[in-house]
C-alpha positions in Angstrom: -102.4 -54.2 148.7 -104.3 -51.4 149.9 -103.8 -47.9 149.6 -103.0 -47.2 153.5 -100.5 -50.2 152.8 -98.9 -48.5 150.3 -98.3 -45.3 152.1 -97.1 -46.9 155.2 -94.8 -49.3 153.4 -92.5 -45.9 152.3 -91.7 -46.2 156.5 -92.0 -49.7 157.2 -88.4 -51.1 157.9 -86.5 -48.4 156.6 -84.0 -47.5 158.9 -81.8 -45.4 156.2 -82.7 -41.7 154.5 -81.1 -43.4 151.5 -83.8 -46.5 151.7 -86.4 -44.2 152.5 -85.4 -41.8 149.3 -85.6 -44.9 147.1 -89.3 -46.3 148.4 -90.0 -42.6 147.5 -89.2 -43.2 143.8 -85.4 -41.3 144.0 -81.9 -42.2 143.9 -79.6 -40.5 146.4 -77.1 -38.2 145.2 -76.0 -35.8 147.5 -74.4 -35.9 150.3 -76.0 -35.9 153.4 -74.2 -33.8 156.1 -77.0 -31.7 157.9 -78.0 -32.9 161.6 -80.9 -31.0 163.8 -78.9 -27.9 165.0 -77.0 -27.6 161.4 -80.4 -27.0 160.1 -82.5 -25.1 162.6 -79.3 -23.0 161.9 -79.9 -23.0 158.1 -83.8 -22.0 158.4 -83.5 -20.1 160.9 -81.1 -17.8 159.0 -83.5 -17.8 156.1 -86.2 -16.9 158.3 -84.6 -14.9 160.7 -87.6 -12.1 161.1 -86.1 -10.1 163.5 -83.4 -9.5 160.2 -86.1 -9.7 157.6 -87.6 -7.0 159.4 -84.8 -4.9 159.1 -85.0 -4.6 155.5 -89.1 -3.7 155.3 -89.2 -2.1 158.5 -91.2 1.6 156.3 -93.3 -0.3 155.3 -95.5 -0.9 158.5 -93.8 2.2 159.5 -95.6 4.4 156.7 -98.9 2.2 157.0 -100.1 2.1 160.5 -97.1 2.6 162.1 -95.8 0.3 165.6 -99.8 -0.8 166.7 -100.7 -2.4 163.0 -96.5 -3.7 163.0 -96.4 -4.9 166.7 -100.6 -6.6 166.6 -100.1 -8.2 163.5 -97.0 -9.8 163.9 -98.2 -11.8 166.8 -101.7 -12.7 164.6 -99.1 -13.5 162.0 -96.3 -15.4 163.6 -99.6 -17.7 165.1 -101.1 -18.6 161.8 -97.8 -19.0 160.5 -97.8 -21.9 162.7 -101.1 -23.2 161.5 -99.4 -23.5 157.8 -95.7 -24.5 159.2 -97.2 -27.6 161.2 -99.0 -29.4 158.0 -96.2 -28.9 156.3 -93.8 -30.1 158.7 -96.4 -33.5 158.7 -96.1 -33.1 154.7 -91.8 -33.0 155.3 -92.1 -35.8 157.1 -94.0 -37.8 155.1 -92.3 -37.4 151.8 -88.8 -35.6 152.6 -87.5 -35.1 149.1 -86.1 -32.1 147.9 -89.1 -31.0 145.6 -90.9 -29.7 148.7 -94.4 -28.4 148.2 -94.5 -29.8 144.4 -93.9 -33.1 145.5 -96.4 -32.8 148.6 -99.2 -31.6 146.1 -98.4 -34.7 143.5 -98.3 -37.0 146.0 -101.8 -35.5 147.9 -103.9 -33.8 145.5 -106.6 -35.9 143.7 -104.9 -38.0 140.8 -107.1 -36.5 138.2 -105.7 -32.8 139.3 -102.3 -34.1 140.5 -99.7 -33.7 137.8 -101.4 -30.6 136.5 -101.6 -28.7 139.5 -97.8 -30.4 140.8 -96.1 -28.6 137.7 -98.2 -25.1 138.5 -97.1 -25.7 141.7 -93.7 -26.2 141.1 -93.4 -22.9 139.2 -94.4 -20.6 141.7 -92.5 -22.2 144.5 -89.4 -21.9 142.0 -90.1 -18.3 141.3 -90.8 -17.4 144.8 -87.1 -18.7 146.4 -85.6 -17.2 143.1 -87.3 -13.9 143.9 -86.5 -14.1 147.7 -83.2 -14.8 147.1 -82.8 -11.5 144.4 -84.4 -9.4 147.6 -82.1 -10.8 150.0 -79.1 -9.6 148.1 -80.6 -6.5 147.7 -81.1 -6.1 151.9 -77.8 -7.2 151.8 -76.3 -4.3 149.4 -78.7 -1.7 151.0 -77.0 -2.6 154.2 -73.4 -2.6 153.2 -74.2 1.3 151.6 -76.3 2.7 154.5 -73.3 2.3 156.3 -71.0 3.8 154.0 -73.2 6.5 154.1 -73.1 6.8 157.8 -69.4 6.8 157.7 -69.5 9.6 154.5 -72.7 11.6 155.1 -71.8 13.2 151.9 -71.7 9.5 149.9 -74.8 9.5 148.1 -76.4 6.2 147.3 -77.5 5.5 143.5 -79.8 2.3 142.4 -76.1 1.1 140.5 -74.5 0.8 143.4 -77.0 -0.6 145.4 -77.3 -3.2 142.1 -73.5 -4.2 141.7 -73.1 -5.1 145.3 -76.3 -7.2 145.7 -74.1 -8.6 142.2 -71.0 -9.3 144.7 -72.9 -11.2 147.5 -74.7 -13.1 145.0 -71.3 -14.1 143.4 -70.0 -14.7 147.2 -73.1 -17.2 148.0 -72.2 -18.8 144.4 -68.8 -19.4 145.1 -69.8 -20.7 148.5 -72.1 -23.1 147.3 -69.5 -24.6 144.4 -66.5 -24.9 146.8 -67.8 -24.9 150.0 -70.8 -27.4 150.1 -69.1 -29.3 152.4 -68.4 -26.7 154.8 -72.4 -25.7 154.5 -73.6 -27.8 157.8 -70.9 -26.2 159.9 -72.0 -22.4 158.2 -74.9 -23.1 159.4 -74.4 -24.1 163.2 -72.0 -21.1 163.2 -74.7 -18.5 161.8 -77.4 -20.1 164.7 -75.3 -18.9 167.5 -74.2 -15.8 165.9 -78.2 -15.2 164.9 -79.2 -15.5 168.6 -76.0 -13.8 169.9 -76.4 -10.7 167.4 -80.1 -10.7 168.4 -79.4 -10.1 172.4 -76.2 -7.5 171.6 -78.5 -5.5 169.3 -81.8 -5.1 171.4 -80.0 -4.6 174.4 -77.4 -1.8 172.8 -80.3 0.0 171.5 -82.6 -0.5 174.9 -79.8 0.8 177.0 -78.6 3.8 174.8 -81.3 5.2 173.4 -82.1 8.4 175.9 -85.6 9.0 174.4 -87.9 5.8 174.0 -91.4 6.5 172.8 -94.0 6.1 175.5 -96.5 3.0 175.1 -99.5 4.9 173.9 -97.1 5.4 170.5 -95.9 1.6 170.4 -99.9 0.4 171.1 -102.3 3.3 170.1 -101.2 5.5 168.4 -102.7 4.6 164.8 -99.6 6.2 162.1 -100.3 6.9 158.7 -98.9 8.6 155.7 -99.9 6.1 152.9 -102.6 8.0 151.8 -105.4 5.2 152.3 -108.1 4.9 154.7 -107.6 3.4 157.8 -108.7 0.3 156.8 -106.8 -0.3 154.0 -103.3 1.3 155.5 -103.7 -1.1 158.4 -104.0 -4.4 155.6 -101.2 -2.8 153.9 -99.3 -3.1 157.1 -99.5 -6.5 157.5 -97.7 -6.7 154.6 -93.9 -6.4 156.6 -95.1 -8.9 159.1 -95.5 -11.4 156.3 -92.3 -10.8 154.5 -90.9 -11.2 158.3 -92.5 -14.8 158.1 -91.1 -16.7 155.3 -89.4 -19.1 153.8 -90.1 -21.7 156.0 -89.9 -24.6 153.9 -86.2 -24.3 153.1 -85.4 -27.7 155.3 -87.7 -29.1 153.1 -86.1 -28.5 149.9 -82.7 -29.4 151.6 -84.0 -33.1 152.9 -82.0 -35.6 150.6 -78.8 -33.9 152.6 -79.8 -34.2 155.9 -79.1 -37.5 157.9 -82.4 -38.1 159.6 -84.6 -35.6 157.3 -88.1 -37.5 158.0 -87.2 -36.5 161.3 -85.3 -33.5 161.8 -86.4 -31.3 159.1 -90.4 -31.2 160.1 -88.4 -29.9 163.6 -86.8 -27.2 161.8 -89.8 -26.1 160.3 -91.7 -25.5 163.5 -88.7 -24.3 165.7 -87.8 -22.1 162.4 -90.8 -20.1 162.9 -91.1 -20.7 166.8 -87.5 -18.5 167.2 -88.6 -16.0 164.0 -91.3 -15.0 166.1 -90.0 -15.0 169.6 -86.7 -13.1 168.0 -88.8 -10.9 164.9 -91.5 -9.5 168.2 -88.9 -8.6 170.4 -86.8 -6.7 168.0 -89.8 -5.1 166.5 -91.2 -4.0 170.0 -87.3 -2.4 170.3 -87.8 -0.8 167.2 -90.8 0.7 167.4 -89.6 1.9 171.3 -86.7 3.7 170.0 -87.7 4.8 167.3 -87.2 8.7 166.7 -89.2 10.9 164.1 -91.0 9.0 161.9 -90.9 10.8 158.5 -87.2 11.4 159.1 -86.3 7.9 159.8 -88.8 6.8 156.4 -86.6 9.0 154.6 -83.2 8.8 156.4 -80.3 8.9 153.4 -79.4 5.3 154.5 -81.8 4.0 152.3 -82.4 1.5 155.5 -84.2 2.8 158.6 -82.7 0.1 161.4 -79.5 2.0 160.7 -80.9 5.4 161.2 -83.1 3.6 164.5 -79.3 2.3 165.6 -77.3 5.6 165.1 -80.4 7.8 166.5 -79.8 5.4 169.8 -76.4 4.8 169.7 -75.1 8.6 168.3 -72.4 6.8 167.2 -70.9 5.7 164.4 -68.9 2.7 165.2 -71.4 1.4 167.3 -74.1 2.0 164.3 -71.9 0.1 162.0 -70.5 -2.7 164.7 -74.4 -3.3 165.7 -75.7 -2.9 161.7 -72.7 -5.6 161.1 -73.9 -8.0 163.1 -77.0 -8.0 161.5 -75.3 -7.4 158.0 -73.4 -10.7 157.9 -76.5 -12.9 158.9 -78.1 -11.5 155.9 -75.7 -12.1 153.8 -75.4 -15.9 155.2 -78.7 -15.9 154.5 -78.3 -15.3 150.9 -76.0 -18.2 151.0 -78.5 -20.7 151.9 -81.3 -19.4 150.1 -79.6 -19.9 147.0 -78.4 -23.3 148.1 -82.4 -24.3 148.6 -83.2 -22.4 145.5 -80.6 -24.4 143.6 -81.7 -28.1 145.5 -85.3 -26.8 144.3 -84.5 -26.0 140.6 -82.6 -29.5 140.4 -85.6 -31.7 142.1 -88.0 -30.0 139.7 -85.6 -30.7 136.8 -85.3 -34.1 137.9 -88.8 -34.5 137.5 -88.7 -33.1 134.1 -90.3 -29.6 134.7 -87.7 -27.7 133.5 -86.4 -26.8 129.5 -83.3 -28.7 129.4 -84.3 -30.7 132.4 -81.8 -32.9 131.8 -78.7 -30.1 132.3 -80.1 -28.4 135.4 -80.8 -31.8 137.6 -77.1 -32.8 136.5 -75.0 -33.4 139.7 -71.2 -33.5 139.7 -70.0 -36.5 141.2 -67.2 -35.6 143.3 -68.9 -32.7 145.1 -71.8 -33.7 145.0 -73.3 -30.7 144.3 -76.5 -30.0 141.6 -73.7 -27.0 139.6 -75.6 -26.5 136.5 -78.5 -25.8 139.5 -76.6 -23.2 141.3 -75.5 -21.9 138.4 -78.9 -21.2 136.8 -80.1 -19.9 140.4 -77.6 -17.5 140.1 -78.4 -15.9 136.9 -81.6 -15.5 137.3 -80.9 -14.2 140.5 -78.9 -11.6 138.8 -81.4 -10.8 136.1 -84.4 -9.9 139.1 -81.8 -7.9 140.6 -81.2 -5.8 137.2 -84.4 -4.9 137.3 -83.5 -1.9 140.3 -81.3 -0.3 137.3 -84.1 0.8 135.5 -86.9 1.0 137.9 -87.6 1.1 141.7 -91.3 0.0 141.4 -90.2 -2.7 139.3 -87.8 -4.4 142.0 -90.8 -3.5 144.6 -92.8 -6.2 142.4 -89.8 -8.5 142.8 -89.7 -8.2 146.5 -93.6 -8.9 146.2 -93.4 -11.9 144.3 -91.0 -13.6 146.7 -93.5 -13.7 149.2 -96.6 -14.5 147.1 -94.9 -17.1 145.5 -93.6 -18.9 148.5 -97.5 -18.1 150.0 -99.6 -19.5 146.8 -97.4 -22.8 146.6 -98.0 -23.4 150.5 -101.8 -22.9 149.8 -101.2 -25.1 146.8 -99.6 -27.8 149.4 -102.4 -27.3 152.0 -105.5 -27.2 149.1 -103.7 -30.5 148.4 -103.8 -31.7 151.8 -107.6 -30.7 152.1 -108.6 -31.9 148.8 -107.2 -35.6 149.4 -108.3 -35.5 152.6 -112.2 -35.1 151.8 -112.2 -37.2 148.7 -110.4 -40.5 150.6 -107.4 -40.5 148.3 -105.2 -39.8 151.4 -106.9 -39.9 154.9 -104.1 -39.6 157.6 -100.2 -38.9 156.9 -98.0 -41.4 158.6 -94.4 -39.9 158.8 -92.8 -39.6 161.9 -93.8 -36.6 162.6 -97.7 -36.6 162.3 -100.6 -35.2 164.5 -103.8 -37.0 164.8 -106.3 -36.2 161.4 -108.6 -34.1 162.6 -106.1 -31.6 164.2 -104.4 -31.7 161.5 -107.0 -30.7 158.8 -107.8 -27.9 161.1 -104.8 -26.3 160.9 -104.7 -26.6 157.3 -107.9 -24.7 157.4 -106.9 -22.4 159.3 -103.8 -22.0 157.7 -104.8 -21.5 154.2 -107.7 -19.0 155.1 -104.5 -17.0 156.1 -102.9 -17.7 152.9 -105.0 -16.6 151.1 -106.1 -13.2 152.8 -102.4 -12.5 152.3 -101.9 -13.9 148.7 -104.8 -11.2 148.5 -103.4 -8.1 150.0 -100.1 -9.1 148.5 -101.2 -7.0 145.4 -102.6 -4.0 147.0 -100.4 -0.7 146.1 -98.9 0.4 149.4 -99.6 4.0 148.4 -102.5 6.2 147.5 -103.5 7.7 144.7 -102.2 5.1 142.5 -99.6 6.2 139.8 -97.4 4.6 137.2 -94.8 5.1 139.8 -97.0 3.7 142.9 -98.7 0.7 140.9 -98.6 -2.7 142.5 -97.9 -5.2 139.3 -97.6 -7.9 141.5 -100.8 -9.3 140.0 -99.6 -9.0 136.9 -96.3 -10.8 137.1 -98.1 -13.5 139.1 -100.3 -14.3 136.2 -97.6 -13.9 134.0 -96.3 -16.6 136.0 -98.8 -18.7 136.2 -99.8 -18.1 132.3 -96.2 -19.7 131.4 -96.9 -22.5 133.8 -99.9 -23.3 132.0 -99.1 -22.7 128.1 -95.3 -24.8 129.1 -98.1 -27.8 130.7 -100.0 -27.7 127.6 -97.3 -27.3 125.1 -94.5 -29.8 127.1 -95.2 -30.3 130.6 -97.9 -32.6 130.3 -95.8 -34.9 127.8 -92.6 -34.5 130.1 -93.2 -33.7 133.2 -93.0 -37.3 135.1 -94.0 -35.7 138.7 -92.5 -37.1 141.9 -91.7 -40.9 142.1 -93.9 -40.8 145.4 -97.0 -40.5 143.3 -96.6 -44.1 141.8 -95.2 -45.4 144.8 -98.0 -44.4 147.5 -101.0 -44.8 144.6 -99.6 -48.4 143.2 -99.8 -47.1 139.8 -97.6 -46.3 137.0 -97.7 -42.2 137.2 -96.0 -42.0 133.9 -96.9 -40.6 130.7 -97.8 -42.6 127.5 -94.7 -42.6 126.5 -93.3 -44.2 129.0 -91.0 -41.6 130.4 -91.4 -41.9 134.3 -90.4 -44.5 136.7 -93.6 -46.4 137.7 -91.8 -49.3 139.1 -89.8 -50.4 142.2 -86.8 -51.5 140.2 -86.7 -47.9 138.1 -85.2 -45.5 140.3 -84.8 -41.5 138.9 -81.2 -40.1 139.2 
């Protein structure tokens, strides 16, 4: 049989996600609820940039101000595309819950592909685990900036902000242990209330705000208070439009529980980002129009300038907290699902044996059907990145870093993958349902991981100048941290253990397992 044989057989008269699941190497073990709207709900919450920009709204503010935050979100939100669209073919092809891990195995070279699958896997990991710390933390900055609204004489400490990014992390736990069944209908609720909240907030603050800035200040007027050159400020900026383009691959991680996933989750994908950038421009143009003095907004006691942007409109209070409500519980929905893909994530990779005690955290309890030890793990270390803003500031700024570098370097793993099997003949053309003709396709992954890069890049950059002990960037430093235990683990265990996706034997016709025999290589061996 040929190798195009092999890959197409994976489609070839399956007409069930289950069947499909199995010819990728898997056994089906949780329940598969999620339709189309359910989960454009589900990323679209994650993604939600009009939200996510709420939460790093100073930092285009302080570097560049609305010209660098309003230009490069559109040049953002379009490459974004050029990376969503690959891996929406990539979804489609394999729809497991491993996501980019188990696009790189099944793409990359089969010298390279375990290797850089298990590298892979670790950064993707410690970029949802880190996104979902940082989303707890938007959530708890929220909740206190309008307390402090409410009691301008309630001063905000890094404890408090701590212990109730603790309580929503708990809340999105408990959600996710007892509720799983109720998560497809969360999500179909939170897509009409994201698009509802969108059009109440930008019109509120469009009709009440008496003194709009003129355009020259929303498209000229070049801001900044970083202390770097122009240059440099204006890179930094694009910083927020990045964090406001994220997360995109959550459908992918939460395939094995949707009902036509090599379908409808490659959809998501692209409308995910399609409605983050409609949604994230048009609330950033209504920032940036209503915004008042900058420097007082940058340092508003809030600790969140949208709230200061919504009571400086509104002037008043129960308007500012109504409106900053709105977009409060959508974050902390948010939250919800990101620990949900976290934990699908971390139980996939364990499943594959990439994980100490592997065989704990891809345990699944039978009658829920939910991956507990998973969401359990996701949760404490969820709690231990979100520690980190008791002893430091800078140190959580890293965190917040991290979750978008990690997410960014395991799509450029994914699209490296693409390019690299692409140009050495091991895989020519993906045929999933969802699949554009070759040559588009590899220019999009071009395109897309020149992008990727430049902002894996500029990810590291301090956003301040000079640089202090204070100011520093460690990004770099906890990346290769990161990628330094992803490599010693692969030398010292990964490479005996880790098995790597059952797709790789399947769409190769090889036995993908290590010497000793610990993978599934066959069609009658099934991991579970």
């Amino acid at each position: 049989m040929s190798n195009e044989d092999e890959k197409s057989q994976v489609f070839q008269g399956t007409t069930s996600e289950d069947v499909r699941l199995e010819n990728l190497g898997y056994e089906q073990e949780l329940k598969r609820s999620f339709g189309l709207m359910s989960m454009i709900g589900f990323s679209f919450s994650v993604v939600t940039s009009w939200t996510a920009l709420s939460g790093v709204f100073i930092v285009g503010v302080t570097s560049g101000g609305p010209p660098v935050m309003v230009f490069s979100f559109i040049g953002v939100s379009l490459l974004t595309l050029a990376v969503a669209i690959p891996m929406a073919e990539m979804c489609s092809m394999y729809p497991v819950a491993g996501g980019q891990y188990s696009w790189v195995a099944a793409l990359a070279p089969p010298r390279f592909a375990r290797g850089l699958s298990y590298v892979t896997g670790w950064f993707m990991l410690i970029g949802i685990l880190a996104m979902g710390a940082t989303n707890n933390y938007i959530a708890s900055n929220f909740v206190l900036g309008m307390a402090n609204i409410v009691f301008p004489d309630f001063v905000i400490e890094r404890w408090q902000t701590v212990l109730v990014a603790y309580l929503t992390a708990i809340v999105s736990t408990a959600v996710n242990l007892w509720g799983s069944h109720l998560l497809h209908r969360i999500s179909k609720f939170i897509l009409i209330w994201n698009i509802g909240s969108f059009v109440v907030v930008v019109v509120t603050l469009l009709a009440t705000n008496d003194h709009k800035q003129p355009a020259s200040f929303v498209f000229q007027d070049f801001q900044n208070s970083s202390g770097w050159g122009t240059g440099m400020a204006a890179i930094i900026g694009v910083l927020q439009a990045c964090f406001g383009m994220c997360c995109y691959d959550a459908p992918s991680h939460m395939t094995e529980e949707m009902k036509s996933a090599s379908k409808e989750a490659p959809k998501a994908i692209v409308l995910a980002v399609i409605l983050g950038g409609v949604t994230g421009f048009a609330f950033l143009l209504t920032l940036c129009f209503c915004i008042g003095d900058i420097k007082e907004t940058a340092e508003s006691s809030t600790g969140v300038p949208v709230i200061q942007i919504i009571y400086d409109s509104t002037g008043n209070k129960a308007a500012t907290c109504i409106l900053s409500s709105l977009i409060c519980v959508i974050v902390m929905v948010a939250g919800n699902n990101i620990l949900a893909e976290g934990s699908r994530a971390v139980y996939a990779f364990a499943r594959d044996n990439g994980l100490p005690f592997s065989k704990l955290f891809s345990k699944v309890e039978g009658k829920s059907q939910v991956p507990v030890n998973a969401v359990l793990l996701t949760l404490a270390v969820q709690l231990a990145l979100d520690a980190i803003d008791f002893g430091t500031t800078t140190g959580f700024e890293t965190v917040i870093a991290i979750s978008t570098e990690g997410f960014y370097l395991s799509y450029a793993m994914a699209l490296i993958s693409r390019l690299a099997g692409y140009f050495s003949g091991h895989v020519i053309k993906l045929d999933g349902p969802y699949a554009f003709s070759a040559p588009v396709s590899i220019a999009l992954n071009i395109l897309g991981l020149l992008f990727l890069l430049f902002a894996s890049i500029t990810f590291n950059f301090p956003s301040t100048y000079p640089v202090g002990k204070d100011s520093m960037n460690y990004t770099s430093a906890a990346i290769g941290v990161t990628g330094l235990i992803s490599i010693v683990t692969w030398i010292t265990t990964g490479q005996k253990h880790f098995t790597g996706p059952g797709a790789v034997s399947y769409l190769r016709g090889e036995n993908s397992a290590p010497e000793d025999g610990r993978a599934v290589g066959t069609e009658t061996e099934k991991k579970s």
